[in-house]
MOPAC internal coordinates of N, CA, C and O (Angstrom, degrees):
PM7 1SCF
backbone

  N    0.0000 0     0.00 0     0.00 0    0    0    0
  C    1.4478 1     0.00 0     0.00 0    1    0    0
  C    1.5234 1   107.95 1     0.00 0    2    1    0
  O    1.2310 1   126.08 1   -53.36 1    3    2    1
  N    1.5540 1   105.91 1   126.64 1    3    2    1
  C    1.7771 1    89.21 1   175.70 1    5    3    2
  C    1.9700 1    80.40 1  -133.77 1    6    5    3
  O    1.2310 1   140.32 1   -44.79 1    7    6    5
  N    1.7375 1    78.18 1   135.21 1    7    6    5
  C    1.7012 1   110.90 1   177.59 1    9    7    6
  C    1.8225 1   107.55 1  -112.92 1   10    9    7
  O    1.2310 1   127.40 1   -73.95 1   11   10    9
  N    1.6628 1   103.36 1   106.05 1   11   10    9
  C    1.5338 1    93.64 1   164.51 1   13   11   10
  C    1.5098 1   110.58 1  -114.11 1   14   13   11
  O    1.2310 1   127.18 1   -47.48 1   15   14   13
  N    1.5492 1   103.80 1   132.52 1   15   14   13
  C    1.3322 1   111.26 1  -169.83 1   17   15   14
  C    1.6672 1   105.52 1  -121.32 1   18   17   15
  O    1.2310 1   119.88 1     6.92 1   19   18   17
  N    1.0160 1   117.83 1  -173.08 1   19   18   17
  C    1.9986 1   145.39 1  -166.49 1   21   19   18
  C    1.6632 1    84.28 1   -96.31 1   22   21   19
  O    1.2310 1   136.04 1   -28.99 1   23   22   21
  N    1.4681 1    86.55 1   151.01 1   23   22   21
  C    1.7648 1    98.78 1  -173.25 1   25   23   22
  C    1.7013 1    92.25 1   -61.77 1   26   25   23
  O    1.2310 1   110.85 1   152.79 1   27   26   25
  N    1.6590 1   134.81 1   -27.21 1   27   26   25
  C    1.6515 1    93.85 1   178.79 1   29   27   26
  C    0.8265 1   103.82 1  -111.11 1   30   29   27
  O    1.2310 1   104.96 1  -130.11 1   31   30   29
  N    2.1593 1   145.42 1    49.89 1   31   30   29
  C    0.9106 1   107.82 1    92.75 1   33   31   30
  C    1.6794 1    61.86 1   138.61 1   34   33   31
  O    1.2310 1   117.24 1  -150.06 1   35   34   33
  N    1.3665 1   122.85 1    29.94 1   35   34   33
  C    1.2729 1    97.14 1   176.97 1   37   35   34
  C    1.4380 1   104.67 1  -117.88 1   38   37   35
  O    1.2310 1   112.59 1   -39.24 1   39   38   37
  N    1.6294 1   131.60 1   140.76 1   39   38   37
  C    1.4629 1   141.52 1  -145.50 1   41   39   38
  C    1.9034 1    91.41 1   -76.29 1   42   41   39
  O    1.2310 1   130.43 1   -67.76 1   43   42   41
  N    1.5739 1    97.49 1   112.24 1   43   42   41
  C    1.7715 1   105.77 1   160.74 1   45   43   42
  C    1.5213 1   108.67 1   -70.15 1   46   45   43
  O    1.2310 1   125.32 1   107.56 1   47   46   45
  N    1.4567 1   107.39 1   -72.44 1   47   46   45
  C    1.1921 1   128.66 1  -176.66 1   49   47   46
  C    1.6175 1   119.95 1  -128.24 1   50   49   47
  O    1.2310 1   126.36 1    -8.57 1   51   50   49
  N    1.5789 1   105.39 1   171.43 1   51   50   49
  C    1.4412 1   102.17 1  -161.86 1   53   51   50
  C    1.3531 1   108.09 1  -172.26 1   54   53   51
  O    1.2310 1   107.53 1   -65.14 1   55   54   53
  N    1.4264 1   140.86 1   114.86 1   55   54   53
  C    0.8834 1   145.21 1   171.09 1   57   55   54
  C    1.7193 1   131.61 1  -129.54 1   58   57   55
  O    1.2310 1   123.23 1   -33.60 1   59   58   57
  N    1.5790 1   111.42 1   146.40 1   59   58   57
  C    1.7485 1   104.26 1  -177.87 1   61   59   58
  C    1.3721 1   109.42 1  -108.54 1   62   61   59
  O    1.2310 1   128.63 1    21.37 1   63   62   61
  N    1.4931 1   100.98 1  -158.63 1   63   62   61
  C    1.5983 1    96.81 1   169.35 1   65   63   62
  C    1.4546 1    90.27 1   -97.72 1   66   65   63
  O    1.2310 1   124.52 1   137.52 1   67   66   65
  N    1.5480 1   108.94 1   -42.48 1   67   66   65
  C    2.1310 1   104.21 1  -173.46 1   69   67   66
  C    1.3369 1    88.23 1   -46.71 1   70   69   67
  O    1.2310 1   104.26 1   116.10 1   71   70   69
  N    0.8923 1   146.64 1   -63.90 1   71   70   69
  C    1.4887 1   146.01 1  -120.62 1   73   71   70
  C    2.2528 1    97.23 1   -89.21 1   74   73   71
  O    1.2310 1   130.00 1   173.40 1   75   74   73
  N    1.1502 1    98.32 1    -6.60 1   75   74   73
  C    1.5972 1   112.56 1   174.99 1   77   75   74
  C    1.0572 1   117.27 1  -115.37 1   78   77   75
  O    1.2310 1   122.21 1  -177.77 1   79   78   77
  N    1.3326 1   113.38 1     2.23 1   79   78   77
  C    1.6530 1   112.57 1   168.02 1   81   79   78
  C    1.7307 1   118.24 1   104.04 1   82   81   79
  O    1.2310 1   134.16 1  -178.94 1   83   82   81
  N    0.9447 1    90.23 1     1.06 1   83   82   81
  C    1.6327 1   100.63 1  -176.99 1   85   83   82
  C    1.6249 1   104.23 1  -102.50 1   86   85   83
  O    1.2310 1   129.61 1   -45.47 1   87   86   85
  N    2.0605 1    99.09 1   134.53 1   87   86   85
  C    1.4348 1   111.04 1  -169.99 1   89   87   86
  C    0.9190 1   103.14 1  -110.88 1   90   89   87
  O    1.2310 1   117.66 1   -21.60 1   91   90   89
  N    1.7174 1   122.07 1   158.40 1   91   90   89
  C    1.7699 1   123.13 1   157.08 1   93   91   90
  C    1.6198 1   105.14 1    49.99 1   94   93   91
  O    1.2310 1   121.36 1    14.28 1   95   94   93
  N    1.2765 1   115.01 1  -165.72 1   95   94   93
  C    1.3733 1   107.92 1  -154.71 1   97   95   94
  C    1.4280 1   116.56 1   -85.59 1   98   97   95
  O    1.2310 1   120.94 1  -157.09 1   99   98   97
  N    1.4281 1   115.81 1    22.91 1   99   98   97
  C    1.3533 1   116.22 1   138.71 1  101   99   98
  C    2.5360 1   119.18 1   -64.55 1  102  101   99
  O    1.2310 1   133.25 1   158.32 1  103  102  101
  N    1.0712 1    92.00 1   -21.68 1  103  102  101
  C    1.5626 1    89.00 1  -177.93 1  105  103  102
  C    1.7304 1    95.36 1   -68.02 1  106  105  103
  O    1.2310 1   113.81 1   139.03 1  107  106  105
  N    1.3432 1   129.32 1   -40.97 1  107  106  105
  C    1.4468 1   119.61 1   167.88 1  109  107  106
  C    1.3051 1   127.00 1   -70.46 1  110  109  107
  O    1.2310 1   116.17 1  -162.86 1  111  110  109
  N    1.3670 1   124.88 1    17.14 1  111  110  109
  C    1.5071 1   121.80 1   168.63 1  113  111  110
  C    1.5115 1   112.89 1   -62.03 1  114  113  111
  O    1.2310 1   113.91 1    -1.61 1  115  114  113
  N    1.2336 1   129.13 1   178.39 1  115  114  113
  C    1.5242 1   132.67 1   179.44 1  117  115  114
  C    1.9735 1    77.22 1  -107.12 1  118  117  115
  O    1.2310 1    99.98 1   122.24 1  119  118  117
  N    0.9390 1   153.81 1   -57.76 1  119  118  117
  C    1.3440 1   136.02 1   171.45 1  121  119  118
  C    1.5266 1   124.35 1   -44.96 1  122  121  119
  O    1.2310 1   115.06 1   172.56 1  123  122  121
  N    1.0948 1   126.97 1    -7.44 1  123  122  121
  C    1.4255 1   132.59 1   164.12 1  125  123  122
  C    1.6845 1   106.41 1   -89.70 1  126  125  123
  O    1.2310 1   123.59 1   114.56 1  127  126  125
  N    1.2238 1   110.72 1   -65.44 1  127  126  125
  C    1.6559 1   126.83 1   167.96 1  129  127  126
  C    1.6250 1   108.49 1   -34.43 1  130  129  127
  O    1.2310 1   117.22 1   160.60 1  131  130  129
  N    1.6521 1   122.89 1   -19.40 1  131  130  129
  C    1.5253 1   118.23 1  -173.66 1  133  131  130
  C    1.7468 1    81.25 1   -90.52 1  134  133  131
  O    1.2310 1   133.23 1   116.00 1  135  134  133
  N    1.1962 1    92.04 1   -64.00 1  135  134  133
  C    1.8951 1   104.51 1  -165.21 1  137  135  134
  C    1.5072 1   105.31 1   -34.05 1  138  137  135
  O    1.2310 1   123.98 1   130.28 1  139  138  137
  N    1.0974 1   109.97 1   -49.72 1  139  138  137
  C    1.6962 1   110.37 1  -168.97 1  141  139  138
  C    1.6970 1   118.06 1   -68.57 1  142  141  139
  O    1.2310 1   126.08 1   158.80 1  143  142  141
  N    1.9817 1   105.91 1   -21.20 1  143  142  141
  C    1.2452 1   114.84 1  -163.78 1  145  143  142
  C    1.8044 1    88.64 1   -90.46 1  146  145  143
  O    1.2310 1   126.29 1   144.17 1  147  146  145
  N    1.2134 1   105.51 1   -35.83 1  147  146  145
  C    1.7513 1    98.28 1  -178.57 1  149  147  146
  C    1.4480 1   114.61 1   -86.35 1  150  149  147
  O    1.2310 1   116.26 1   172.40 1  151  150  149
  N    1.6872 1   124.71 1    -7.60 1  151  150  149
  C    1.2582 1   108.93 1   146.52 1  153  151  150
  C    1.4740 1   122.59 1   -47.85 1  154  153  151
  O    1.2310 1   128.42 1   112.71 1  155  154  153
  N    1.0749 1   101.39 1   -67.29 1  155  154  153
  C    1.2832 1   131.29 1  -157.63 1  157  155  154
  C    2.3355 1   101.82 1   -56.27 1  158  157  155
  O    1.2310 1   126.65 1   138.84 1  159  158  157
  N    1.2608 1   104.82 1   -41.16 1  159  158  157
  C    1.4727 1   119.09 1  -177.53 1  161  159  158
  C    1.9985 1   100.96 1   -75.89 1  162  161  159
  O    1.2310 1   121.91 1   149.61 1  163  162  161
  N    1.3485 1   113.94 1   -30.39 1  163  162  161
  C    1.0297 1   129.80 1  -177.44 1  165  163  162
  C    1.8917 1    98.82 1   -64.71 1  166  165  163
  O    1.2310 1   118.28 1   101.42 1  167  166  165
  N    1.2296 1   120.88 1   -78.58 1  167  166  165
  C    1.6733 1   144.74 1  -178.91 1  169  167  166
  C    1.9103 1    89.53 1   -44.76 1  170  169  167
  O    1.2310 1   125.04 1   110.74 1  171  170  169
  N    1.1989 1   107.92 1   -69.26 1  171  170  169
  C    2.0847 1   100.18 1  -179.24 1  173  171  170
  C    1.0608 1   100.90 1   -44.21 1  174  173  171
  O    1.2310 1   114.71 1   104.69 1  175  174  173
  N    1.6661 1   127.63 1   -75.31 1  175  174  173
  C    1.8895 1   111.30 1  -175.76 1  177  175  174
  C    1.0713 1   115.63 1   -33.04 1  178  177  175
  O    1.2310 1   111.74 1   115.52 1  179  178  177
  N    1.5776 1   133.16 1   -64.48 1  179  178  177
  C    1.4222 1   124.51 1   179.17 1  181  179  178
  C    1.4809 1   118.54 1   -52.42 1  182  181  179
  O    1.2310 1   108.91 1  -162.54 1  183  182  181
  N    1.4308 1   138.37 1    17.46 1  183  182  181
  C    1.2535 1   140.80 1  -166.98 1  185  183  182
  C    1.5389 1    84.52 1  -121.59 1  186  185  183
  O    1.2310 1   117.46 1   139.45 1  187  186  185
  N    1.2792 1   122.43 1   -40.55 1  187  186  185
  C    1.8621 1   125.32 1  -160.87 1  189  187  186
  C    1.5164 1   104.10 1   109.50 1  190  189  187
  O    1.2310 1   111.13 1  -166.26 1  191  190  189
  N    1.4103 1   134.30 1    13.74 1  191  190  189
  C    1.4270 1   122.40 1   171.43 1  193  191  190
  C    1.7666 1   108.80 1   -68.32 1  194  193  191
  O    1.2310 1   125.37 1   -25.80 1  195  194  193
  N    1.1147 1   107.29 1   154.20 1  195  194  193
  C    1.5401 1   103.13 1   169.67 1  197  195  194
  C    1.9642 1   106.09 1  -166.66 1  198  197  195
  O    1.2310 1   137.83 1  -169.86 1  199  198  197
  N    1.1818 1    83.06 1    10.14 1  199  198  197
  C    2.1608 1    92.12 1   159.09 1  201  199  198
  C    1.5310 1   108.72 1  -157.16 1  202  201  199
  O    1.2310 1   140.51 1   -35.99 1  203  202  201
  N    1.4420 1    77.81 1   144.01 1  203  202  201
  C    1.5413 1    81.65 1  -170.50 1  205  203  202
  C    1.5819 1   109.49 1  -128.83 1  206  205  203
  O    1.2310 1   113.44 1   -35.42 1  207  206  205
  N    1.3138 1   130.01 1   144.58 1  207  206  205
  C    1.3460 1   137.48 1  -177.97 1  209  207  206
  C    1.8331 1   102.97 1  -111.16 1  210  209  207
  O    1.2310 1   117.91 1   -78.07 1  211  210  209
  N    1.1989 1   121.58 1   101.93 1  211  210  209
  C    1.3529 1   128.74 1  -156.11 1  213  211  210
  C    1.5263 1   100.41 1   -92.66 1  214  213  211
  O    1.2310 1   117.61 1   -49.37 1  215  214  213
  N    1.2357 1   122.16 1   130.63 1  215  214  213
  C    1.7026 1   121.95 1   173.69 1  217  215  214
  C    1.9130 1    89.46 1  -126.63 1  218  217  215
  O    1.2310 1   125.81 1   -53.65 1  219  218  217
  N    1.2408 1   106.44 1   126.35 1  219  218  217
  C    1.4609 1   133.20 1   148.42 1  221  219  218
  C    1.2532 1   127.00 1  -103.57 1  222  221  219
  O    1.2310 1   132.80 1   -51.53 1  223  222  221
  N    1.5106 1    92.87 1   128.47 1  223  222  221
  C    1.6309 1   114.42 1   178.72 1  225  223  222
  C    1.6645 1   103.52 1  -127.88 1  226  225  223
  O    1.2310 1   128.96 1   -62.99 1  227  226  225
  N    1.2067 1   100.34 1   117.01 1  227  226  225
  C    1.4467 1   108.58 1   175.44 1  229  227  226
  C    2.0247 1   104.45 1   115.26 1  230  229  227
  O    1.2310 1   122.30 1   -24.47 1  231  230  229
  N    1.5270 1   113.21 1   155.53 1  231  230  229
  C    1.3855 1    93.84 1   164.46 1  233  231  230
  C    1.2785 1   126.42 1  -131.63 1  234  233  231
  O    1.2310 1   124.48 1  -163.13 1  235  234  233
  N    1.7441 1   109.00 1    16.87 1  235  234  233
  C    1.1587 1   115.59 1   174.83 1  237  235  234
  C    1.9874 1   126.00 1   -69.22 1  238  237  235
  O    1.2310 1   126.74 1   -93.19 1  239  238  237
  N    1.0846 1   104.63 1    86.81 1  239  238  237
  C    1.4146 1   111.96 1   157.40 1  241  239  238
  C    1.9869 1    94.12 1   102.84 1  242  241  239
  O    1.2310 1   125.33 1  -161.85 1  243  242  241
  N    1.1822 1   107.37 1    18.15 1  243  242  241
  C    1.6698 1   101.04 1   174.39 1  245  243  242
  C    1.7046 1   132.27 1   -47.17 1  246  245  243
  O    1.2310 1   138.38 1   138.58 1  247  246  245
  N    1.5045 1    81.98 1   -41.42 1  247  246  245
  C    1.7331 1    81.07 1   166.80 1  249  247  246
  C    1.4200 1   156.57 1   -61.06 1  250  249  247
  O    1.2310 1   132.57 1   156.91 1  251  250  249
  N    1.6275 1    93.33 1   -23.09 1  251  250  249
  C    1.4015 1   134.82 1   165.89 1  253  251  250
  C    1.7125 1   109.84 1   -63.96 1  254  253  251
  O    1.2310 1   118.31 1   118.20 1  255  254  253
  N    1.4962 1   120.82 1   -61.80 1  255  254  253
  C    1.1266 1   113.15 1   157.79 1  257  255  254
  C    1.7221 1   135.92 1   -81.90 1  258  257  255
  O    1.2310 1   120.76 1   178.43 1  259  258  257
  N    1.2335 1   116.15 1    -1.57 1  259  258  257
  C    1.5083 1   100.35 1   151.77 1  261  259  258
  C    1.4503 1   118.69 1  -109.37 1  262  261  259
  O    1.2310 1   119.39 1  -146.74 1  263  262  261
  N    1.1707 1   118.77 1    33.26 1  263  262  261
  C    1.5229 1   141.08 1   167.10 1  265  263  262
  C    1.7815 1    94.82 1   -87.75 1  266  265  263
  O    1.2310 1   120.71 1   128.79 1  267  266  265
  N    1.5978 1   116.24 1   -51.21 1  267  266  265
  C    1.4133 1   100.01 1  -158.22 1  269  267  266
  C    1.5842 1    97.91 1  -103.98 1  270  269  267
  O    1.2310 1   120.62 1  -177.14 1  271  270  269
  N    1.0772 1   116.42 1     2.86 1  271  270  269
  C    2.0699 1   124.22 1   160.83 1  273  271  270
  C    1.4183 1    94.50 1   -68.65 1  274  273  271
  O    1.2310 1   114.09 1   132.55 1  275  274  273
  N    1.4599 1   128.79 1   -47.45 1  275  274  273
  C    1.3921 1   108.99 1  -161.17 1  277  275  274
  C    1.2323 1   121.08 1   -96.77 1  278  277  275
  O    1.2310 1   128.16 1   162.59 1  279  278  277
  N    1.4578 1   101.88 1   -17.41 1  279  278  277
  C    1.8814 1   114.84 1   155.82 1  281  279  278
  C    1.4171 1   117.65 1   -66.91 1  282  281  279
  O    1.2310 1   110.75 1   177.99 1  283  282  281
  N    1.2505 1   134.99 1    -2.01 1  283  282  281
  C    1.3832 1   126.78 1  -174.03 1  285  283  282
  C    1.4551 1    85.87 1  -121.41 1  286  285  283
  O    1.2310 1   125.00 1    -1.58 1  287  286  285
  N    2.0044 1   108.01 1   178.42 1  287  286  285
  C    1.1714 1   108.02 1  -167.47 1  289  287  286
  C    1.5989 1   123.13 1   -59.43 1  290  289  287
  O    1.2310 1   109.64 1  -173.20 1  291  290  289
  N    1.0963 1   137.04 1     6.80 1  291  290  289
  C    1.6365 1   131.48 1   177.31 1  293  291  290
  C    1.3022 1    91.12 1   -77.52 1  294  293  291
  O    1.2310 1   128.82 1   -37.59 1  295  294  293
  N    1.6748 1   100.61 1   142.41 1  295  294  293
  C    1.7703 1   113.93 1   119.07 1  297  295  294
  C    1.4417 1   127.02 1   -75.40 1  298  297  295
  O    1.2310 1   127.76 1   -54.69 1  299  298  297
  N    1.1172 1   102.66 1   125.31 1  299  298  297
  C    1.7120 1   113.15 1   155.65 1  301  299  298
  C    1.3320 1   122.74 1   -56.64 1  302  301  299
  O    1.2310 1   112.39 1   -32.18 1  303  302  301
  N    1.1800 1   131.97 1   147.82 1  303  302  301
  C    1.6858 1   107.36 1  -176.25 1  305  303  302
  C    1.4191 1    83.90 1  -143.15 1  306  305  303
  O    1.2310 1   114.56 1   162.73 1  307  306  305
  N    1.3675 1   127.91 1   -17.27 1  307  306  305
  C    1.9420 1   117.43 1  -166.19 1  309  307  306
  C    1.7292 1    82.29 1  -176.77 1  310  309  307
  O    1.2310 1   136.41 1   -37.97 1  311  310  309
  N    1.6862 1    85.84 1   142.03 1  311  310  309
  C    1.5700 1    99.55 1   166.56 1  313  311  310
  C    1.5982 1   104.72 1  -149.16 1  314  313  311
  O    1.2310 1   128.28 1   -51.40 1  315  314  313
  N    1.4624 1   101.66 1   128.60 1  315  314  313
  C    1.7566 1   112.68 1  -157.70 1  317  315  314
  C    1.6855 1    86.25 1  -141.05 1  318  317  315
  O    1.2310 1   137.58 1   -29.07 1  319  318  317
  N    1.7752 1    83.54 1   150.93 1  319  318  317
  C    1.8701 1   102.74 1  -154.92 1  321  319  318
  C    2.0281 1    89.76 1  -105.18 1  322  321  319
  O    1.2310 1   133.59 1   -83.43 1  323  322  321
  N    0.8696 1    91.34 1    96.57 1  323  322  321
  C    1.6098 1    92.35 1   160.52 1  325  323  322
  C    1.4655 1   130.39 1   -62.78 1  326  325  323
  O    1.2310 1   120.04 1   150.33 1  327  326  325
  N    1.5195 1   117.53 1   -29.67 1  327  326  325
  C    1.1257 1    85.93 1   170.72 1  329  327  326
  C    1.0988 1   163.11 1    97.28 1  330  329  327
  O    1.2310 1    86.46 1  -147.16 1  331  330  329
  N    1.4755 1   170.23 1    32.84 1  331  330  329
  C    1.1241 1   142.31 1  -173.04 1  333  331  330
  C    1.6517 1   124.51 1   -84.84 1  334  333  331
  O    1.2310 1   132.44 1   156.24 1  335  334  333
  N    1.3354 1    93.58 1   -23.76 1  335  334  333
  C    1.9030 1   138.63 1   176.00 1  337  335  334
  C    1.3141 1    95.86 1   -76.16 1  338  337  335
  O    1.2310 1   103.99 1   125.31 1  339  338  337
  N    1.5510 1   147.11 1   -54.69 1  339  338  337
  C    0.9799 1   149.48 1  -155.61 1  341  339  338
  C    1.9899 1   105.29 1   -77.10 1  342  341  339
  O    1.2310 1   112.92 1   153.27 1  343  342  341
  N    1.1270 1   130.97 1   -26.73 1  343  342  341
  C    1.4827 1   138.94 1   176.56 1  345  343  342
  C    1.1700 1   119.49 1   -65.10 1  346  345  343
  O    1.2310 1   120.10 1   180.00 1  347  346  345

């Protein structure tokens, strides 16, 4: 699931892999995880986002999607591990 929201936190845009068409354990590919991150980077531009402060929770396949956040029009400016495992 990638959620981009307004600095307090309220959901702009949002995209999955279900939500892209991908079933069963195709939704865990690192090729679904790109698709869902450039939906999702696609819907924020059309809002006017163009930096982004990235928080990850979880660590399955993260790199894959902030690989294609930082290839599309955002800057990244900070990426912080939320966590709950991480404390």
């Amino acid at each position: 699931m990638i959620t981009i929201t307004d600095a307090q936190g309220n959901t702009i845009a949002w995209s999955s892999s279900g939500t892209m068409g991908f079933k069963g354990s195709r939704k865990s590919t690192p090729y679904a995880h790109r698709v869902a991150a450039e939906d999702a980077a696609k819907k924020g531009s059309e809002h006017g986002m163009r930096t982004l402060e990235v928080e990850v929770e979880g660590r399955v396949r993260v790199g894959i999607a902030l690989r294609a956040l930082q290839s599309s029009v955002f800057t990244v400016t900070s990426i912080r591990d939320v966590d709950a495992d991480s404390a």
